[in-house]
MDTraj code that builds the backbone (N, CA, C; nanometers):
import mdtraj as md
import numpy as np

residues = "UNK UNK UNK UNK UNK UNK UNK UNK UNK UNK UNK UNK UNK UNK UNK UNK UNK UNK UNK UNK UNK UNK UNK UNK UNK UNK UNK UNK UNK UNK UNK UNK UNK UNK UNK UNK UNK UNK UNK UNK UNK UNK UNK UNK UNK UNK UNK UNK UNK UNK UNK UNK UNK UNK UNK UNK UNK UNK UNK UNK UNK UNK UNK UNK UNK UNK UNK UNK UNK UNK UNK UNK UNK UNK UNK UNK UNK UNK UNK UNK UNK UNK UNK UNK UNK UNK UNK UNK UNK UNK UNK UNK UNK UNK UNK UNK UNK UNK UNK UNK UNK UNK UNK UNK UNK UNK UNK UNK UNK UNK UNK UNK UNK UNK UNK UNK UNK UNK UNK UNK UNK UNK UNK UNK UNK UNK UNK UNK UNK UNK UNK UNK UNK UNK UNK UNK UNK UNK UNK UNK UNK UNK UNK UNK UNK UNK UNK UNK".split()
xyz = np.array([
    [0.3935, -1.0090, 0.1610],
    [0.2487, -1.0170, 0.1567],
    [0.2004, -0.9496, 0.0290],
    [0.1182, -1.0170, -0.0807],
    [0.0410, -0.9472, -0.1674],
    [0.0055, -0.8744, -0.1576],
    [-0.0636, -0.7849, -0.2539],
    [-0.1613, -0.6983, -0.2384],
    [-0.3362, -0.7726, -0.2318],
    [-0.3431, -0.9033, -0.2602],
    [-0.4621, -0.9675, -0.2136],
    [-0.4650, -1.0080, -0.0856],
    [-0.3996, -1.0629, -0.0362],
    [-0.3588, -1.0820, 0.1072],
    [-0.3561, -0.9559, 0.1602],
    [-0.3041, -0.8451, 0.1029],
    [-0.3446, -0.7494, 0.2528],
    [-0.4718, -0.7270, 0.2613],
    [-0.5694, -0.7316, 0.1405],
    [-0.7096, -0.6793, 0.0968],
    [-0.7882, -0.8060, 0.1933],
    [-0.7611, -0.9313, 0.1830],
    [-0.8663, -1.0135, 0.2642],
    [-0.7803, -1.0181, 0.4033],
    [-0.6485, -0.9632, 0.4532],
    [-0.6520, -0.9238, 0.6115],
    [-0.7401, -0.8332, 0.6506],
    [-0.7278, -0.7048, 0.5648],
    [-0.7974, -0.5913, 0.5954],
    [-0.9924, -0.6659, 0.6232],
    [-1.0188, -0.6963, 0.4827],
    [-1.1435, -0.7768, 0.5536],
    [-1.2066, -0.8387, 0.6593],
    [-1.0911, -0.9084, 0.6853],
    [-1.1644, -1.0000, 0.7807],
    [-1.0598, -0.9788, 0.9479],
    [-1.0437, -0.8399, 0.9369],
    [-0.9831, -0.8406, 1.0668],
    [-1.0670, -0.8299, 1.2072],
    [-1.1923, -0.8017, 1.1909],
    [-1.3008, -0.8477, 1.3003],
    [-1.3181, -0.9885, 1.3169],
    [-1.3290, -1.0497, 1.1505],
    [-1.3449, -1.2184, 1.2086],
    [-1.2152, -1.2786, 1.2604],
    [-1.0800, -1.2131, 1.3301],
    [-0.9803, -1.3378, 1.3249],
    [-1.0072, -1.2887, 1.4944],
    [-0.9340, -1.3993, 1.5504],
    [-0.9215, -1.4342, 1.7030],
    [-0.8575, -1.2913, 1.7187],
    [-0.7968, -1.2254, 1.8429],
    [-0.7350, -1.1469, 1.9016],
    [-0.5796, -1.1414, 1.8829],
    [-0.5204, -1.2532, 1.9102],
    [-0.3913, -1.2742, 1.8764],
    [-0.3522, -1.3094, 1.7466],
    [-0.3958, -1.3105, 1.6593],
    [-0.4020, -1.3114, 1.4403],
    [-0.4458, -1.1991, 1.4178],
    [-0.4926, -1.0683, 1.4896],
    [-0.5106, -0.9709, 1.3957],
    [-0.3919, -0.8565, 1.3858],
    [-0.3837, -0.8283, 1.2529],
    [-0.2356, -0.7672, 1.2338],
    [-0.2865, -0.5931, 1.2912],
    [-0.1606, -0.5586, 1.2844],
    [-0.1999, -0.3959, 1.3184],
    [-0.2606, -0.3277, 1.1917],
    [-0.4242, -0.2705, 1.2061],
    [-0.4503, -0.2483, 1.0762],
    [-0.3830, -0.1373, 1.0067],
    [-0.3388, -0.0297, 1.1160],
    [-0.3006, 0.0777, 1.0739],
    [-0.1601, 0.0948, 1.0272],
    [-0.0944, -0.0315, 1.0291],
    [0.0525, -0.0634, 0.9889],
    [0.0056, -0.1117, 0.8431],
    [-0.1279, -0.2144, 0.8491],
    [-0.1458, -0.2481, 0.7126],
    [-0.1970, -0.1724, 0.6405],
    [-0.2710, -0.0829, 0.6716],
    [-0.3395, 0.0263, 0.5704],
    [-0.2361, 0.1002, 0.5693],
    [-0.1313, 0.1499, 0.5968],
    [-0.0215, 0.2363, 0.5625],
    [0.0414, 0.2000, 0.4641],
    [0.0623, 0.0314, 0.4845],
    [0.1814, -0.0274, 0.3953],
    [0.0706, -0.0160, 0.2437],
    [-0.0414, -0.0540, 0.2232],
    [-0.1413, -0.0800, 0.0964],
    [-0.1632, 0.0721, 0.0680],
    [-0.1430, 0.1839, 0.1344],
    [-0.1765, 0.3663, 0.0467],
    [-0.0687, 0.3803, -0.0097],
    [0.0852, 0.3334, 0.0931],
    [0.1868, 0.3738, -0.0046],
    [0.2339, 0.3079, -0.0991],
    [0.2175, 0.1269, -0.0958],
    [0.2114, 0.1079, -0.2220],
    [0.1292, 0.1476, -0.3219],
    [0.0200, 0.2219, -0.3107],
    [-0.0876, 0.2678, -0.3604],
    [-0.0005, 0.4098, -0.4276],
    [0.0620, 0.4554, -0.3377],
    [0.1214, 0.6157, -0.3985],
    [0.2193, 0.5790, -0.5141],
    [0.3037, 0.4609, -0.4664],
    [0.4123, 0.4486, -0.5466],
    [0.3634, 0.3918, -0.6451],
    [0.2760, 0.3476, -0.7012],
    [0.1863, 0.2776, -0.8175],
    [0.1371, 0.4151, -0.9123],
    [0.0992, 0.5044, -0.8274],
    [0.0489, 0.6301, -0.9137],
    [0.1514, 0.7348, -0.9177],
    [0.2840, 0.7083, -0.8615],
    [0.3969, 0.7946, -0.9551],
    [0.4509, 0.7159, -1.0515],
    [0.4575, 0.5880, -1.0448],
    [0.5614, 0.4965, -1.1597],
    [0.4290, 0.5199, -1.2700],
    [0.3192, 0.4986, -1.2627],
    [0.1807, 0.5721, -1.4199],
    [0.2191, 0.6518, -1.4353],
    [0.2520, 0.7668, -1.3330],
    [0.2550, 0.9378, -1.4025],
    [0.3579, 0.9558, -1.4503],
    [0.4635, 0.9210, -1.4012],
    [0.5846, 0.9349, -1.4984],
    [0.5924, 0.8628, -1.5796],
    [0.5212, 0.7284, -1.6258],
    [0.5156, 0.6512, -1.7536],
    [0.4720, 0.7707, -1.8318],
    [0.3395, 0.7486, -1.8248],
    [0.2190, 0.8693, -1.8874],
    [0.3035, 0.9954, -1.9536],
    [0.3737, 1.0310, -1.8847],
    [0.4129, 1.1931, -1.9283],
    [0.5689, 1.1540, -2.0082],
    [0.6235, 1.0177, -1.9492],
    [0.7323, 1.0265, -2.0808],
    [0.6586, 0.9919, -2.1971],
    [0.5550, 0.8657, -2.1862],
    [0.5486, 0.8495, -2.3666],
    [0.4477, 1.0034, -2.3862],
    [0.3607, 1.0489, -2.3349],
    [0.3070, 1.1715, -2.3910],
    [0.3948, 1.2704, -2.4157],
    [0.5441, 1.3044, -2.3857],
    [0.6240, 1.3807, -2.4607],
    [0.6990, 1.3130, -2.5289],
    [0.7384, 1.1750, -2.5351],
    [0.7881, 1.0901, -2.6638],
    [0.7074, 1.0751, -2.7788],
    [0.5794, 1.1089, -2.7622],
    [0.4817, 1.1085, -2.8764],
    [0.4514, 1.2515, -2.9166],
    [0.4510, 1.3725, -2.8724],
    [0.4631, 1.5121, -2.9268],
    [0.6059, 1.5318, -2.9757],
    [0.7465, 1.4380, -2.9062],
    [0.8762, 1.5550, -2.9717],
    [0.8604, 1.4563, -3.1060],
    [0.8006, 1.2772, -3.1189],
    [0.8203, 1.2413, -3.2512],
    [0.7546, 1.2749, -3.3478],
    [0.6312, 1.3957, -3.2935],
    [0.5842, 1.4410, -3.3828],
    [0.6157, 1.5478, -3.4401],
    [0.6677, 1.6559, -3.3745],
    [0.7399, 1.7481, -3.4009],
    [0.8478, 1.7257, -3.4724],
    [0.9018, 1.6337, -3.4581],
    [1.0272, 1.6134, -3.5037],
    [1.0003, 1.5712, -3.6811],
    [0.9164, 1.5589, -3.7002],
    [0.8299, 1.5103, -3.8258],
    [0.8614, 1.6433, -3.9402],
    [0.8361, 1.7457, -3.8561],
    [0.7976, 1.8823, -3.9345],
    [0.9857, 1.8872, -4.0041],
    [1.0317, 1.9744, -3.9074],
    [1.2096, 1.9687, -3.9697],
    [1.2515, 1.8678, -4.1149],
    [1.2069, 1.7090, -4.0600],
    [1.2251, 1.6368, -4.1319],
    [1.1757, 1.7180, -4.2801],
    [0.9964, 1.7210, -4.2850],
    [0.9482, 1.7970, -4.4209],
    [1.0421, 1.9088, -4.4950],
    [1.0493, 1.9767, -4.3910],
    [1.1402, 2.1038, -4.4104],
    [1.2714, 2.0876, -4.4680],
    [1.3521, 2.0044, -4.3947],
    [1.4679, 1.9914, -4.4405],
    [1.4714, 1.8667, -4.5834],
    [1.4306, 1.7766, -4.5976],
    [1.4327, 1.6696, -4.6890],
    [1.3269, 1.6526, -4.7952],
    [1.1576, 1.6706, -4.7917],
    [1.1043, 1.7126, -4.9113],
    [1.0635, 1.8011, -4.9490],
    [1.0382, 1.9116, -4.8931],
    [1.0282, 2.0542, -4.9580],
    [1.1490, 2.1029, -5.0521],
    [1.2541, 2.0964, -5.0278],
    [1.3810, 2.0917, -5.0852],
    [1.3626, 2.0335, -5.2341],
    [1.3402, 1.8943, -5.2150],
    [1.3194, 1.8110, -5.3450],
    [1.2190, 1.8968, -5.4564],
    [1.1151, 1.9043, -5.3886],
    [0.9923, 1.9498, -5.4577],
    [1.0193, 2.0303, -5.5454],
    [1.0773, 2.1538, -5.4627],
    [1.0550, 2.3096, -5.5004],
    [1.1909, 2.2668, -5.6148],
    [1.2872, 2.1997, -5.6533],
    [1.3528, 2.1635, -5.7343],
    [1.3145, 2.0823, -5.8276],
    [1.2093, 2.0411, -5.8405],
    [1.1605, 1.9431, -5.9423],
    [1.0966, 2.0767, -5.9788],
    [0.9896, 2.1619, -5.9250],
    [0.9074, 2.2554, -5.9713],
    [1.0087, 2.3686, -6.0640],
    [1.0986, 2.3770, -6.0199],
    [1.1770, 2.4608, -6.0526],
    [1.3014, 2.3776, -6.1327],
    [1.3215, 2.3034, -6.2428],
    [1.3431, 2.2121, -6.2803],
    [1.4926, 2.1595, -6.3097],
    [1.5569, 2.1795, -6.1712],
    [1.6975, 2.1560, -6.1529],
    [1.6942, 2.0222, -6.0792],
    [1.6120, 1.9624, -6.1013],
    [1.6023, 1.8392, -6.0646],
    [1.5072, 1.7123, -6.1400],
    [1.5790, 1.6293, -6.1580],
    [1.4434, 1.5175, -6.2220],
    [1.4287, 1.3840, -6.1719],
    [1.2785, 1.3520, -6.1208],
    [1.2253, 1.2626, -6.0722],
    [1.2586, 1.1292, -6.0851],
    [1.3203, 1.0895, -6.2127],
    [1.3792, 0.9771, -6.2737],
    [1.4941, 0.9390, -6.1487],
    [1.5836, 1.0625, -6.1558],
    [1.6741, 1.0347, -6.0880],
    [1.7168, 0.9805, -5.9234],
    [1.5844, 1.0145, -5.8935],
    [1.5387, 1.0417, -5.7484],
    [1.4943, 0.9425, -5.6712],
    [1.4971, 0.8337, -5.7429],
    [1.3469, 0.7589, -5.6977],
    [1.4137, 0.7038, -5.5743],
    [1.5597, 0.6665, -5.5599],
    [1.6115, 0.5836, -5.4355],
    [1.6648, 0.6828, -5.3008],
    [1.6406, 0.7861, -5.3231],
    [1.6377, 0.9004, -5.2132],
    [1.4778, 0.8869, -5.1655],
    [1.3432, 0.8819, -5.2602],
    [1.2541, 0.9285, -5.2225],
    [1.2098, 0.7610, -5.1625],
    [1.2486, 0.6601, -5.1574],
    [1.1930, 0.5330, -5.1074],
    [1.3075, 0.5456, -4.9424],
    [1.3829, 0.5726, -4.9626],
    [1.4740, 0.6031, -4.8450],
    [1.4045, 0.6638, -4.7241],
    [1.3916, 0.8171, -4.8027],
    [1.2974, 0.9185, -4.7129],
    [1.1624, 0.8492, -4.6869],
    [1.0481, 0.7942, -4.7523],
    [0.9147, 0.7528, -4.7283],
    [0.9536, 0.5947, -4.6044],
    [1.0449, 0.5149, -4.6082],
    [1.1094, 0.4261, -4.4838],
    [1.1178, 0.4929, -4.3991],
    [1.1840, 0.5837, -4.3784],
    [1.2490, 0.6618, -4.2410],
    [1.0697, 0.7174, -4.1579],
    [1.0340, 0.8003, -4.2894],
    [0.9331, 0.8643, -4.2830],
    [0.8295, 0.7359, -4.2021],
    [0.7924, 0.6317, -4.2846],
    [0.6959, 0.4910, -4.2024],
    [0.7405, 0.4692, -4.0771],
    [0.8585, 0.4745, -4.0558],
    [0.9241, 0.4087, -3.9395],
    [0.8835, 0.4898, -3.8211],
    [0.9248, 0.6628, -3.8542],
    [0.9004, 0.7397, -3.7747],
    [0.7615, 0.7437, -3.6966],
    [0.6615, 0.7218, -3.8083],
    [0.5491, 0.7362, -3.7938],
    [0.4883, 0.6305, -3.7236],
    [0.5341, 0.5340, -3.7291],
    [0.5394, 0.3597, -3.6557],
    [0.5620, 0.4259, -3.4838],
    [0.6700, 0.4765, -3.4917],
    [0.7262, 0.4680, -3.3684],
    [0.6511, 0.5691, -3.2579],
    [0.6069, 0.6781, -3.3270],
    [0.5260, 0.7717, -3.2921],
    [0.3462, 0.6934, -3.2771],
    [0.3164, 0.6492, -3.3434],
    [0.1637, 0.5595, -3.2952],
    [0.1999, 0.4497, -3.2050],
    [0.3246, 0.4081, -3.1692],
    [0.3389, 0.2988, -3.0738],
    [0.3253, 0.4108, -2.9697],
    [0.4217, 0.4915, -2.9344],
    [0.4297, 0.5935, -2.8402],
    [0.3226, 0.6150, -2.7905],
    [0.2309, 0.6486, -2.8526],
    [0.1306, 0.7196, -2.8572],
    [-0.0258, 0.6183, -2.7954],
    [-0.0052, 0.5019, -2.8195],
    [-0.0946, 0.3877, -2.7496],
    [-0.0006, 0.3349, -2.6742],
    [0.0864, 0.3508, -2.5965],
    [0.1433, 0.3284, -2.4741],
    [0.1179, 0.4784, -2.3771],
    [0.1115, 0.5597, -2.4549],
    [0.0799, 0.6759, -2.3603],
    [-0.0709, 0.6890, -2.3162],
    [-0.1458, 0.5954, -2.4184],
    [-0.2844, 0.6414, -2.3993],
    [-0.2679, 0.5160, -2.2767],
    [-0.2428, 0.4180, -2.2773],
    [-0.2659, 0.2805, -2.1947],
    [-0.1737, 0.3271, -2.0638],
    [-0.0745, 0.3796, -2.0509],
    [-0.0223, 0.4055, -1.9091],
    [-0.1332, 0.5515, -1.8627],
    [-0.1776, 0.6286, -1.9644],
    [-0.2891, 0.7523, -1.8671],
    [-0.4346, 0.6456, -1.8239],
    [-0.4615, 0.5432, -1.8860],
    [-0.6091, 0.4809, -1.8311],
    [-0.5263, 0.3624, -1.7066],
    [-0.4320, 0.3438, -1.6965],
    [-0.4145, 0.2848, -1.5826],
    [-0.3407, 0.3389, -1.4893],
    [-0.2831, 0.4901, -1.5098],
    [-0.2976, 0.5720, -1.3920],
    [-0.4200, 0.6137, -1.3143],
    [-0.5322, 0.6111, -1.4289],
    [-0.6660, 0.6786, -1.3827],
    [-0.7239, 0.5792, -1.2898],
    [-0.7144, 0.4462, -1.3788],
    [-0.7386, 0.3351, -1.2864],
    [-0.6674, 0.3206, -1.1188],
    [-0.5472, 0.3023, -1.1584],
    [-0.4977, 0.3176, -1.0230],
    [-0.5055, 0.4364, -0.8979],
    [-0.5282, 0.5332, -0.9825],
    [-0.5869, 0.7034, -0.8556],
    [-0.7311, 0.6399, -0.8277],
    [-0.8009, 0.5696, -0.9284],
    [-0.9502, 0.5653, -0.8408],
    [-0.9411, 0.4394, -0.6783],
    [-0.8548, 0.3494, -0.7631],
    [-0.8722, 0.2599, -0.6530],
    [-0.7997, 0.3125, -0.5021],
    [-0.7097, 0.4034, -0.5522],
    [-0.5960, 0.4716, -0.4021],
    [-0.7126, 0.5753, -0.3509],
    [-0.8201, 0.5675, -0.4336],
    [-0.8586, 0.7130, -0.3253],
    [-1.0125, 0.5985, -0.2785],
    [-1.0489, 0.4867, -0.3294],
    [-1.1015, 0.4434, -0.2498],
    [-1.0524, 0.3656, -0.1704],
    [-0.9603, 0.3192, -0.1547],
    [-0.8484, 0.2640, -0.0645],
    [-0.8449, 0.4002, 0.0721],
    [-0.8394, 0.5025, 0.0363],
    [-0.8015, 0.6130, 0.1497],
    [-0.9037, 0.6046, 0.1988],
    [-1.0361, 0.6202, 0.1365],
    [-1.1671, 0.6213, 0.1984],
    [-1.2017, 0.5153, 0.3294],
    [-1.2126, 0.4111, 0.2415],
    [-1.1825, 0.2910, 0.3146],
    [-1.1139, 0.2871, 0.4506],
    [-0.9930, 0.3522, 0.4055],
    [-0.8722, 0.3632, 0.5618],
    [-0.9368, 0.4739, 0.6405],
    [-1.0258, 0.5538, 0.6104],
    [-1.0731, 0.6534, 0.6873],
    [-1.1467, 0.6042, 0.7287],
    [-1.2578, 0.5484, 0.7054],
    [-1.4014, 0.5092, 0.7833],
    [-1.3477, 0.3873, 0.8689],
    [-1.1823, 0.3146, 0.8654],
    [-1.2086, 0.2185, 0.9486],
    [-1.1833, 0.2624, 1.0371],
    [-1.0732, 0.3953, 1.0540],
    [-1.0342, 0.5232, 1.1637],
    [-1.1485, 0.5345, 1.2237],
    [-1.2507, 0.5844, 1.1300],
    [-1.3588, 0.6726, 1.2263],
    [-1.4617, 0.5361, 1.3002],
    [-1.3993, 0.3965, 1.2325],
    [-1.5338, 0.2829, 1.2967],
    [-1.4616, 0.2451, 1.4342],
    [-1.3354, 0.2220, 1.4167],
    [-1.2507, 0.2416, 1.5481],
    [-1.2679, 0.3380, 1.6467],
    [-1.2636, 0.4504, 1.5880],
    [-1.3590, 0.5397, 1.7105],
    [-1.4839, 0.5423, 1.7925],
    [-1.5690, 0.4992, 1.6904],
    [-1.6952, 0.5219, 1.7295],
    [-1.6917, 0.3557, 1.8096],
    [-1.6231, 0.3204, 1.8453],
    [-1.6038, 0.1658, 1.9043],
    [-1.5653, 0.2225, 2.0346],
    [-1.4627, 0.2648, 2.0430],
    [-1.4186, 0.3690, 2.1645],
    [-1.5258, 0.3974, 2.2108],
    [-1.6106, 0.5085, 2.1386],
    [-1.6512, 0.6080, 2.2132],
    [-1.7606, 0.5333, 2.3093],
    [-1.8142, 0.4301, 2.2444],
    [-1.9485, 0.3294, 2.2406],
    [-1.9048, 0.2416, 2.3623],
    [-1.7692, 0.1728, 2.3443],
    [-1.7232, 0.1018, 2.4853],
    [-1.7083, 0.2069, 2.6313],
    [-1.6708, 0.3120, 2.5950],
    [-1.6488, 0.4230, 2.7036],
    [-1.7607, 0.4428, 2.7603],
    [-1.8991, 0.4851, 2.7116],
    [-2.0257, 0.5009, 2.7435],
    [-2.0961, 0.4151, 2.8102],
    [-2.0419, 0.2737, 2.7620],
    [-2.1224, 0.1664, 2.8003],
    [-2.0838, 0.0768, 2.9232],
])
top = md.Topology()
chain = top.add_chain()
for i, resn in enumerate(residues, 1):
    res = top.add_residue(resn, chain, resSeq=i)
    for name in ("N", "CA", "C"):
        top.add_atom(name, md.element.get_by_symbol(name[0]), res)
traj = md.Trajectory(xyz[None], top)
C-alpha cells in the first residue's frame, strides 16, 4: 500500500461500509513509522554531507600549509623560481578546483537533505496530530454512544 493510499483510507474511513474499513490504528501506526524511518534516513543524510562538507573544508587548510606556503616563502626568499614552477602550480590549482567542486556539491546536498528533513518532521508531526485527534474522535464516539 502507498503512502497515498494509506492517506485516502485514512480519509475516508467513515465513508466505507463496515466490512472495508481497515483497522485505523494498524494504519496510522504503519504511516508514523514510516514517517520515523523517513526522518532518520534525512538525519543521517544531513549530518554525513554536513561533516563531508566541514572535513573537505578543513582539509583545504593542510593542503595551503603543506603545498603553497612552502612555494611562496621560497620564491620570497629566492631559492626558487617561478619560471620553473608553472606545472606544479597548474597541478596544485586542479586538485585545489576539484576539491573545491567537491566540497560545494557536498555542501548543496547537505543543504537539500536538511530542507527535506525539515519537510518531512513537519509532515510526521502533523501526521501524529492527526493520529491523535482521531484517538480522541473515537472516544468522544464512545463516550456519546454510552450516554445515549
Amino acid at each position: 500500500m502507498t503512502e497515498k493510499e494509506l492517506g485516502k483510507a485514512l480519509l475516508h474511513v467513515d465513508l466505507a461500509p463496515p466490512p472495508a474499513v481497515p483497522d485505523t490504528r494498524q494504519l496510522t501506526q504503519t504511516i508514523l513509522e514510516r514517517d520515523r524511518r523517513r526522518i532518520r534516513l534525512w538525519a543521517s543524510l544531513a549530518t554525513l554531507f554536513w561533516i563531508l562538507t566541514t572535513a573537505g573544508i578543513v582539509c583545504l587548510c593542510p593542503f595551503y600549509v603543506m603545498m603553497v606556503a612552502p612555494r611562496l616563502r621560497a620564491y620570497q626568499a629566492g631559492r626558487a623560481q617561478l619560471a620553473n614552477d608553472w606545472n606544479a602550480w597548474a597541478i596544485a590549482g586542479d586538485w585545489t578546483a576539484y576539491w573545491i567542486l567537491a566540497c560545494i556539491l557536498t555542501l548543496l546536498l547537505a543543504a537539500v537533505s536538511t530542507l527535506l528533513l525539515i519537510l518531512a518532521s513537519r509532515r510526521a508531526t502533523l501526521r501524529q496530530i492527526n493520529a491523535s485527534l482521531l484517538v480522541i474522535s473515537e472516544q468522544l464516539r464512545q463516550l456519546q454512544a454510552g450516554k445515549g
